[in-house]
N, C-alpha and C positions, 0 to 999 in steps of 0.2 A: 324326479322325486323331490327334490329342493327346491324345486317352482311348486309342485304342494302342498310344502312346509309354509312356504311363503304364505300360499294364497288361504289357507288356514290360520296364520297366522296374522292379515292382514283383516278377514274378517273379524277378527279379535277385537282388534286396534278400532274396528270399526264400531263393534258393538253387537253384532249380529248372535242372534240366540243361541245358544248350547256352545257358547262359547266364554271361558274366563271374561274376557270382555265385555260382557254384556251383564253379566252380573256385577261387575265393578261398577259399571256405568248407572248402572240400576240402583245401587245402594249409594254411590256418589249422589246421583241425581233424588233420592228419596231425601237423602239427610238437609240437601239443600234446598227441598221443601217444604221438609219441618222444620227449618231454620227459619221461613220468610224469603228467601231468596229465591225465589220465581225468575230471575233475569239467570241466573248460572245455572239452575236447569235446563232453559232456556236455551244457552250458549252451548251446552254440553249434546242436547241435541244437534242444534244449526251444524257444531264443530265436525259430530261425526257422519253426519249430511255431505258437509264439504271435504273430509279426507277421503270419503266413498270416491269421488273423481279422484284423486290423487294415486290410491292403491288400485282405484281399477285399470290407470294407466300404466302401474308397475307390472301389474298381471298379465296383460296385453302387451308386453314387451315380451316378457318373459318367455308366454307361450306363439307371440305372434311375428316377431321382429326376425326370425329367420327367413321366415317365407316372405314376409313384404319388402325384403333386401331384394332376394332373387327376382323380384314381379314376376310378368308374365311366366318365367319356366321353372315354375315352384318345385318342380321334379330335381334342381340340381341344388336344392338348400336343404342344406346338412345343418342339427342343430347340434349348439353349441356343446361340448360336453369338457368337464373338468372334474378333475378328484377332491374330496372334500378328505381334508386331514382327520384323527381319531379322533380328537378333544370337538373340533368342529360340527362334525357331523353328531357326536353324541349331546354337543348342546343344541343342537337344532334338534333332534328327535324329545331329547328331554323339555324341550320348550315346548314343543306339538302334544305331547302326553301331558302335560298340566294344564295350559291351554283347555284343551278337553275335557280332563277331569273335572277341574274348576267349572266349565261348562255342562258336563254331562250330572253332575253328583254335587253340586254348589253344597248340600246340606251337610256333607262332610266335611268342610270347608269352613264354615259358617261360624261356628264355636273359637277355631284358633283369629281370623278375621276379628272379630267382635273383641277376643283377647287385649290384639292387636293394639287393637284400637283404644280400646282402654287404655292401654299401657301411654299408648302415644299421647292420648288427651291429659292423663294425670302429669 
């Protein structure tokens, strides 16, 4: 379930749609079109172009690194298992739930962001 969390959460980071990340990336990348800056747009794609290998190599560990230890007799690779503390697991779930949200429901979102934003410009 924590490889999951991950891989939802790396799609994030990536920028992949109905996800908090991608609306960040969206409204980052918009402002910095209406600014004139076409190159940090620009970069802002390239960027999450190139972390896409990065995290797909995370993922690919996560769910594949037991069985490519054992090779050939994949039948005796046991994958790895460990307890996640209360506070731990509950910020990892509470990151996957907004994540989400942010991604599923942006438009509720959208008013305190803009707030935000404000606040941080004045």
């Amino acid at each position: 379930m924590l490889a999951g969390a991950f891989v939802v959460l790396f799609l994030s980071l990536v920028g992949i749609p109905l996800t908090g990340g991608f609306f960040g990336k969206l409204l980052l990348s918009g402002a910095a079109i209406d600014a004139g800056l076409f190159y940090l747009a620009i970069a802002i794609a390239l960027n999450s172009a190139i972390s896409l290998g990065y995290y797909f190599g995370a993922v690919r560990r996560m769910y594949l690194a037991t069985a490519e230890a054992a090779g050939a007799d994949s039948s005796r690779a046991e994958p790895e298992t460990f307890r996640l503390d209360f506070g731990t697991g509950l910020a990892v779930i509470t990151s996957v739930v907004v994540v989400l949200a942010l991604g599923f429901l942006p438009g509720v979102f959208l008013p305190w962001i803009e707030r935000a934003a404000q606040i941080m410009g004045s």
